[in-house]
Residue frames as qw, qx, qy, qz and C-alpha x, y, z in Angstrom:
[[0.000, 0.885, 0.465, 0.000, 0.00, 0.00, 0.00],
 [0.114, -0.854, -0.132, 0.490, 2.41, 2.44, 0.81],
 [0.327, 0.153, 0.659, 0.660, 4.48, 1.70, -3.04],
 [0.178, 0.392, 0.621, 0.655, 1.46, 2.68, -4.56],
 [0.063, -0.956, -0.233, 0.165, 0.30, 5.83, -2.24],
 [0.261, -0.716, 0.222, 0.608, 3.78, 7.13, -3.31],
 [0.250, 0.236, 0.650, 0.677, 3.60, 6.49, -6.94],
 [0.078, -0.860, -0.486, -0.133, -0.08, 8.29, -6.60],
 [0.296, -0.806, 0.026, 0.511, 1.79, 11.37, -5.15],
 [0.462, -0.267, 0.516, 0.670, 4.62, 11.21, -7.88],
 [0.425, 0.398, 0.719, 0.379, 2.38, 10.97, -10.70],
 [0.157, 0.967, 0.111, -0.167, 0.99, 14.87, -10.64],
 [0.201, -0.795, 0.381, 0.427, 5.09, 15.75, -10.94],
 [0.332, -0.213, 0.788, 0.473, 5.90, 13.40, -13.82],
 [0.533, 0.486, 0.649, 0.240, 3.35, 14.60, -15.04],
 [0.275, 0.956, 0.103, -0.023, 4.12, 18.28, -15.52],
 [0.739, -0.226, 0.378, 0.511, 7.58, 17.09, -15.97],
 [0.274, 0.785, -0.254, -0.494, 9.60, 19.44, -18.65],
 [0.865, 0.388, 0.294, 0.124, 10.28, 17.48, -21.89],
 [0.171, -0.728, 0.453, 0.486, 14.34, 17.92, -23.24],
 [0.832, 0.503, 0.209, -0.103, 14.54, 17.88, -26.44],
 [0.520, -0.475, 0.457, 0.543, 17.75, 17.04, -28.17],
 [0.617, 0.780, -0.097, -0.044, 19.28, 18.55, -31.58],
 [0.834, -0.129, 0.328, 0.423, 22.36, 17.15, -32.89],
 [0.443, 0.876, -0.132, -0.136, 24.69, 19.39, -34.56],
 [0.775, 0.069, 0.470, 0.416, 27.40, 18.07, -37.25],
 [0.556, 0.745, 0.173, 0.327, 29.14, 18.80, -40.74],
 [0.396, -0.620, 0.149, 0.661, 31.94, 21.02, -41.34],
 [0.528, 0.834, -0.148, -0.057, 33.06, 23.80, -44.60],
 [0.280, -0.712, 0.573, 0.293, 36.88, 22.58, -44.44],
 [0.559, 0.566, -0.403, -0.452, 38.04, 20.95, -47.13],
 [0.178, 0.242, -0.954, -0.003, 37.22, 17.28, -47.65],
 [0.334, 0.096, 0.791, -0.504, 34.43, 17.39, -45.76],
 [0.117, -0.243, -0.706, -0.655, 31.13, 15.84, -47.64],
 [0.167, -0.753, -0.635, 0.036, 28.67, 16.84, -44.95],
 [0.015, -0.686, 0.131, -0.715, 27.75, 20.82, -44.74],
 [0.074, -0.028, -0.691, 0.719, 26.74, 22.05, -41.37],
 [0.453, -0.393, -0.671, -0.436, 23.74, 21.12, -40.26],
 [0.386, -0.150, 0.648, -0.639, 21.11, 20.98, -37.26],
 [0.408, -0.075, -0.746, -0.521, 19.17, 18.38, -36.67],
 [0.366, 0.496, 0.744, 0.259, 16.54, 18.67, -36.26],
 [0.306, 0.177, 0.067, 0.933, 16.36, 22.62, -37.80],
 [0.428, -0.441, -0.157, -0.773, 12.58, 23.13, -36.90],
 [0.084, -0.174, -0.909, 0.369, 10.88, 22.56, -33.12],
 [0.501, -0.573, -0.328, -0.559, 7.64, 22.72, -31.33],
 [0.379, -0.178, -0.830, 0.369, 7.76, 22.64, -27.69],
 [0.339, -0.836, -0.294, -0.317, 5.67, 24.11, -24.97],
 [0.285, 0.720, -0.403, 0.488, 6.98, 26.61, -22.86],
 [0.540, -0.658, 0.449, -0.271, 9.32, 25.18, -19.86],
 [0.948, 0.269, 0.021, 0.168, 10.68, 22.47, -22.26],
 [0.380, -0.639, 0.506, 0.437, 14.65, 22.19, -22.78],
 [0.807, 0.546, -0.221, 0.052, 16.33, 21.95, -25.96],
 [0.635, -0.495, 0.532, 0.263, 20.03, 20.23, -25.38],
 [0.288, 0.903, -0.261, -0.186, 22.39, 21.01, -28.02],
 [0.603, -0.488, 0.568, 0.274, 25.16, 18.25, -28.72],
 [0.213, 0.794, -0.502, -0.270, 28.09, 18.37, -31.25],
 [0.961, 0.259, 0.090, -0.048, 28.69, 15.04, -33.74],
 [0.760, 0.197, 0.278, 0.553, 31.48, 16.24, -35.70],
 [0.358, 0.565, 0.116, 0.734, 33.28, 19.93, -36.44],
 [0.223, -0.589, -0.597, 0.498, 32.71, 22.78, -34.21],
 [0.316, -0.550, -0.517, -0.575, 29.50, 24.85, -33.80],
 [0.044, 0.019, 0.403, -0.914, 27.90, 27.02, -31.48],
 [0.072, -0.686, -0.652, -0.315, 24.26, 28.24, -31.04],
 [0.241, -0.152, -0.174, 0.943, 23.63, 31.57, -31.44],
 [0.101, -0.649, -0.734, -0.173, 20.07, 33.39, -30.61],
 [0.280, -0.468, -0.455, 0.704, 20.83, 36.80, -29.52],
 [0.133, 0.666, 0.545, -0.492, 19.02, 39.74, -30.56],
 [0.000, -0.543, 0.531, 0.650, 21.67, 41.73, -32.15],
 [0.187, 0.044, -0.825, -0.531, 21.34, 39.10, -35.63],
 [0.221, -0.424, -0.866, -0.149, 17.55, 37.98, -34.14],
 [0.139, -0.220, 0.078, -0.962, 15.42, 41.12, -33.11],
 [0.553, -0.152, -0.417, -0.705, 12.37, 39.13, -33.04],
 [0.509, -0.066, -0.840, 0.179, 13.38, 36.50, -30.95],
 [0.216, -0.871, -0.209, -0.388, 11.84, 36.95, -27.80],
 [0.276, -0.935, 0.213, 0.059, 15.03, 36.83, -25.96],
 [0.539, 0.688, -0.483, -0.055, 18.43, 36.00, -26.76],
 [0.847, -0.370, 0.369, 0.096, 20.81, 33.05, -25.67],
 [0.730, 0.581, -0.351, -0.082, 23.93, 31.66, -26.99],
 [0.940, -0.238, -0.032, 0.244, 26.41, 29.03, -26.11],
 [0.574, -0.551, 0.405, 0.449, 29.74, 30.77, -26.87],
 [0.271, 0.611, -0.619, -0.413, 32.43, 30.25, -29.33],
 [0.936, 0.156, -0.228, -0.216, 32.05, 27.34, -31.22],
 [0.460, -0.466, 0.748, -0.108, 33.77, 24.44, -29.54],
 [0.353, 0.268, -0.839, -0.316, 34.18, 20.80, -31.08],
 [0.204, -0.226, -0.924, 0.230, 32.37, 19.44, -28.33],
 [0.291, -0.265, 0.078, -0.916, 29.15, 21.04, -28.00],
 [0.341, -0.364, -0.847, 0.186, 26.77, 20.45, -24.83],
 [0.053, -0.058, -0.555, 0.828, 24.84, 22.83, -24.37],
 [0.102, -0.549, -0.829, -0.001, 20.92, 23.59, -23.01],
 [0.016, -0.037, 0.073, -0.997, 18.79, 26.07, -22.90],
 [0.042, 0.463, 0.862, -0.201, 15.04, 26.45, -20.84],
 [0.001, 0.217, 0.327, 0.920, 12.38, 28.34, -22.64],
 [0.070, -0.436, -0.782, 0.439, 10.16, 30.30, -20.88],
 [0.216, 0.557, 0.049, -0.800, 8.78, 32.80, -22.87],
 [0.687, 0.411, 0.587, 0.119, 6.30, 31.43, -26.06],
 [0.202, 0.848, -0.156, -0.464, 7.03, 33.03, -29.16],
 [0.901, 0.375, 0.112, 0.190, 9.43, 32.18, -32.07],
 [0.296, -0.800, 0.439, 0.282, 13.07, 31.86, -31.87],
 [0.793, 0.512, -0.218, 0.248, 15.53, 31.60, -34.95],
 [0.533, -0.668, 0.474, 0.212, 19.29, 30.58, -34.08],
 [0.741, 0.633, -0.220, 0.034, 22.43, 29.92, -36.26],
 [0.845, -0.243, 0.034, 0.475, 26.19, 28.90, -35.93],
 [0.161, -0.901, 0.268, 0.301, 28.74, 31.74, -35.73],
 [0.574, -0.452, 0.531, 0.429, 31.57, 29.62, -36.96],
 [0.016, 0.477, -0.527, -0.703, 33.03, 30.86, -40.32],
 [0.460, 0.133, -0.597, -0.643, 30.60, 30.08, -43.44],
 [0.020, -0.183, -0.978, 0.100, 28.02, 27.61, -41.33],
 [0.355, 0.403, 0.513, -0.670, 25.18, 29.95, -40.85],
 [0.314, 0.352, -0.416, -0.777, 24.27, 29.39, -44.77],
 [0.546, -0.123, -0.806, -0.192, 23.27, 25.82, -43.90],
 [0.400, -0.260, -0.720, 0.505, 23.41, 25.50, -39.76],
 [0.097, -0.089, 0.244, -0.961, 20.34, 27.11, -38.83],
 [0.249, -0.307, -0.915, 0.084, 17.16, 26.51, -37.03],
 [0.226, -0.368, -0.061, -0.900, 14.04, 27.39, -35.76],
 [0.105, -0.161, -0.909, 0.369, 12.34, 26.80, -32.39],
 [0.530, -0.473, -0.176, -0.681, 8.28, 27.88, -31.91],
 [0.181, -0.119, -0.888, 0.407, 7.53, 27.64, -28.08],
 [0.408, -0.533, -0.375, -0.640, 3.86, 27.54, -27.63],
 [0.233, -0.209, 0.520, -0.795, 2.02, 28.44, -24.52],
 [0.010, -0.183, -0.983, 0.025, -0.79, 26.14, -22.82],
 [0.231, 0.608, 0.165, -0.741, -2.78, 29.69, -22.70],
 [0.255, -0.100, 0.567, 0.777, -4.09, 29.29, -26.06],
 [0.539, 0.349, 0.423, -0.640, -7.04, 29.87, -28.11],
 [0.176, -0.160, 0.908, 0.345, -8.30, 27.16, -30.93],
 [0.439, 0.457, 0.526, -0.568, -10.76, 27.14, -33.25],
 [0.457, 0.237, 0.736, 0.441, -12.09, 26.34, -36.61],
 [0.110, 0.526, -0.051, -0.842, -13.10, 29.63, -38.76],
 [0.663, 0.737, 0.118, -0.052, -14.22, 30.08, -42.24],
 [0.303, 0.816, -0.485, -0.082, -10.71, 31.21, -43.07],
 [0.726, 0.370, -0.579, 0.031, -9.23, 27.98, -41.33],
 [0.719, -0.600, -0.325, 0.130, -8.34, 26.29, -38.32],
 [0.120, 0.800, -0.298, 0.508, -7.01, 29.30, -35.90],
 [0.774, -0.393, -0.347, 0.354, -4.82, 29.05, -33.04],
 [0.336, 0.643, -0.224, 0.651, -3.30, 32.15, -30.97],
 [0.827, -0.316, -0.337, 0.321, -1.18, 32.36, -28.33],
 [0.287, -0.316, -0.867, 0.256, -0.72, 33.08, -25.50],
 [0.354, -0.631, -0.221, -0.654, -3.91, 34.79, -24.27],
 [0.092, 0.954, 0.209, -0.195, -3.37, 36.81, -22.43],
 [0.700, 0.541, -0.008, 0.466, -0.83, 38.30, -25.18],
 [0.484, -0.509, 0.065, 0.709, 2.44, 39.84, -23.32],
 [0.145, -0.426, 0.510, 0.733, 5.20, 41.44, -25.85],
 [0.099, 0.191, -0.797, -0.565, 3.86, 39.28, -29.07],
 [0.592, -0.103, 0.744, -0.292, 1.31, 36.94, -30.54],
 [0.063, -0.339, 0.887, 0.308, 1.09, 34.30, -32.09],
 [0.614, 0.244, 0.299, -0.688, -0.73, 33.71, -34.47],
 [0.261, -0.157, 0.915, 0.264, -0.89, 30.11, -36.67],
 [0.648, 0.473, 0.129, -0.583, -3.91, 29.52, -39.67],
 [0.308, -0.101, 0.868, 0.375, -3.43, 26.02, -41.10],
 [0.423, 0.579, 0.673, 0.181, -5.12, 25.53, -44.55],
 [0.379, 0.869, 0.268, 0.172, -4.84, 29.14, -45.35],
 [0.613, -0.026, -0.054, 0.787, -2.28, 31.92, -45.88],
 [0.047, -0.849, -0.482, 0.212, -2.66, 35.32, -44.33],
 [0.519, 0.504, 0.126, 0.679, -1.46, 38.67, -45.54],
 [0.128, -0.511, 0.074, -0.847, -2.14, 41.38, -42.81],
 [0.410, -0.588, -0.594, 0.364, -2.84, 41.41, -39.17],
 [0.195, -0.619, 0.098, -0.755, -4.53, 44.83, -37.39],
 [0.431, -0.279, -0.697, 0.501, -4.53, 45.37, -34.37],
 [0.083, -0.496, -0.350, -0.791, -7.47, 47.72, -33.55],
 [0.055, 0.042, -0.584, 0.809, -8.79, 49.57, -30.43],
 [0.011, 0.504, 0.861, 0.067, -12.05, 48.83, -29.22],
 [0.102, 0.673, 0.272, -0.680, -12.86, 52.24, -30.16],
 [0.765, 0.553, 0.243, 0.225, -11.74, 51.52, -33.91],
 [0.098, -0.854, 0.480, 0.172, -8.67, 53.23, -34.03],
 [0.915, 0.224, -0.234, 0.242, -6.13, 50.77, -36.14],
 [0.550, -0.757, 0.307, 0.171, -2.99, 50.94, -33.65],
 [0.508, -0.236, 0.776, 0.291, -1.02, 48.06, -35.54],
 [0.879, 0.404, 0.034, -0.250, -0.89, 47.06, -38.71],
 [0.394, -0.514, 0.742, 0.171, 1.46, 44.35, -40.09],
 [0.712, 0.435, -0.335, -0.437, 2.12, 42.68, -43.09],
 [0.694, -0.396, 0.572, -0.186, 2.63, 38.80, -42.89],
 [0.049, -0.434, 0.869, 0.232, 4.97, 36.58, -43.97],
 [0.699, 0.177, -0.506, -0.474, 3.38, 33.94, -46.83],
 [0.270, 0.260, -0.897, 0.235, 3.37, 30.93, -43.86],
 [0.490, -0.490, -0.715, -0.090, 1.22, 28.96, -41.34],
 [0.575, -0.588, -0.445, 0.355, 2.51, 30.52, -38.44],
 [0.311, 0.536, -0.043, 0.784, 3.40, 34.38, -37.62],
 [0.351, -0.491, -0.276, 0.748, 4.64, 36.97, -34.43],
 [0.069, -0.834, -0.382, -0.393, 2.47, 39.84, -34.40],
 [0.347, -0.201, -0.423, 0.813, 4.78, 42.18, -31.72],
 [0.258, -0.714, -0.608, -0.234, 2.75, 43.97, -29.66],
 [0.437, -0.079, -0.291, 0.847, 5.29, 46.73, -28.24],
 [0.092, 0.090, 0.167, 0.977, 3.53, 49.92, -26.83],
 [0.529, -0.366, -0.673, -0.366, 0.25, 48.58, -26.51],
 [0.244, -0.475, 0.403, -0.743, -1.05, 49.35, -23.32],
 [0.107, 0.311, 0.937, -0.114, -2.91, 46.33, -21.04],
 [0.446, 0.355, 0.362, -0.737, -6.31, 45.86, -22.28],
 [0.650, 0.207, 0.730, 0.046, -8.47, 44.55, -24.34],
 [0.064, 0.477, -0.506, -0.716, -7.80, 44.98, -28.47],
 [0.822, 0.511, 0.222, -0.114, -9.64, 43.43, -31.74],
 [0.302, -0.505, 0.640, 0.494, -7.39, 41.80, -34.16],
 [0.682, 0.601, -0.041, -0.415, -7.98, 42.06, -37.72],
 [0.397, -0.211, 0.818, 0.360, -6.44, 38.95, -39.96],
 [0.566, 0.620, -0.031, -0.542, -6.62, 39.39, -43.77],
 [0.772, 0.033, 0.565, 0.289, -6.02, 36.30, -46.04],
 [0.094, -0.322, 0.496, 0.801, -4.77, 36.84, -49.84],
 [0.072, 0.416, 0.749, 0.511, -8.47, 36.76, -51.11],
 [0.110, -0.384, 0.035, -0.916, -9.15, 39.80, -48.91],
 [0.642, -0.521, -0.562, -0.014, -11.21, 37.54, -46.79],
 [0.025, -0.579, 0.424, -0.696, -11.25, 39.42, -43.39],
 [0.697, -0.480, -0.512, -0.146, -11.81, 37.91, -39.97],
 [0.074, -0.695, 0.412, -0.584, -11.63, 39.54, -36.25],
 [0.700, -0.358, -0.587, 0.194, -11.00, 38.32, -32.78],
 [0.241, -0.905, 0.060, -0.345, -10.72, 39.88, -29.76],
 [0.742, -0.024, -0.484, 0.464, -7.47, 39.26, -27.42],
 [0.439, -0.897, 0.035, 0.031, -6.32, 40.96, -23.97],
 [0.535, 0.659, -0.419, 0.322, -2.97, 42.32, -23.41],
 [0.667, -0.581, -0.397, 0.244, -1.12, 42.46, -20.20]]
C-alpha cells in the first residue's frame, strides 16, 4: 500500500515534468568534408518550460540566438564560441518564435534553425478562413498567431474604439509573431486578412 500511495503522489510531478529535447549538430566547410553544417533537427515545437540540449557530432558549432542578428526572438541566448564538443541547453520560458544559427566561419548558410515555443494559454478554433490558433492569451510582448489551410497577408490590431494601432504585413506561412510593443494592457480586436481579402476579427487581452 504504501508503493502505490507514493507512486499516486509522484504521478501529478511526472506529469508536468519538462520534456528535453535534443538537436544534434554536425558537418563542417573545411576541405574534404562531404557533410555541410547542419542541425538536426532545424525546426521545433515545444511548450513553454521544455529544454532543448544542443550536442556536437562532428566539427565545431555554437548556437547563437541573440538579438543583435535575431530582433524578433523573444530573448536572446547563446552558447559561446564554437567548440568541437558542443553540450549545451537552454530552458524556454517565454512562447514566441526563436531563430538561431552557428557563428563559426561560413556555417550559418546551412546551420540554422528554428524553435516555436507555444504556450498552454491558447485559443483554438475552426473559422471560415481555417483552423485558428493564438497564443498566449493573455498576449504579453507578441502573438502568435498560426492559420493552417490558409495563408494570411495582414494582421490589425485595432482599439475597441476603432482606431487601427497596428498594422502588419505577414509573412506567406502557417505561423506568424504579431509584436505587440507599446500597446497598453487591455483589451484589443485583431484584424487577420487572407490573400483573397477575406477578413476575420478576434478579440485578445494584453497584459
Amino acid at each position: 500500500m504504501r508503493s502505490i500511495a507514493t507512486l499516486s503522489a509522484l504521478l501529478p510531478l511526472a506529469l508536468a515534468a519538462q520534456t528535453t529535447w535534443q538537436v544534434e549538430a554536425g558537418g563542417s566547410t573545411a576541405p574534404g568534408s562531404s557533410t555541410q553544417p547542419y542541425y538536426d533537427p532545424m525546426e521545433l515545437t515545444i511548450e513553454v518550460g521544455d529544454i532543448v540540449h544542443w550536442t556536437g557530432v562532428s566539427g565545431s558549432h555554437n548556437v547563437y540566438a541573440e538579438q543583435d542578428v535575431f530582433p524578433d526572438n523573444p530573448e536572446g541566448f547563446h552558447s559561446g564560441d564554437p567548440v568541437s564538443n558542443l553540450n549545451y541547453s537552454h530552458t524556454f520560458t517565454i512562447p514566441g518564435v526563436y531563430m538561431y544559427h552557428c557563428t563559426q566561419n561560413g556555417h550559418a548558410a546551412t546551420q540554422h534553425g528554428m524553435i516555436i515555443v507555444t504556450s498552454t494559454q491558447q485559443v483554438e478554433e475552426v473559422t471560415d478562413l481555417g483552423r485558428l490558433v493564438m497564443f498566449p492569451v493573455p498576449a504579453d510582448g507578441q502573438l502568435t498567431v498560426e492559420m493552417n489551410g490558409n495563408l494570411l497577408r495582414q494582421a490589425e490590431v485595432i482599439a475597441v474604439d476603432g482606431r487601427v494601432l497596428l498594422a502588419a504585413d505577414l509573412s506567406p506561412v502557417d505561423r506568424n509573431v504579431i509584436g505587440l510593443g507599446g500597446l497598453a494592457a487591455g483589451r484589443y480586436l485583431l484584424r487577420l486578412t487572407d490573400a483573397r481579402g477575406h477578413a476575420l476579427v478576434r478579440t485578445f487581452l494584453k497584459n
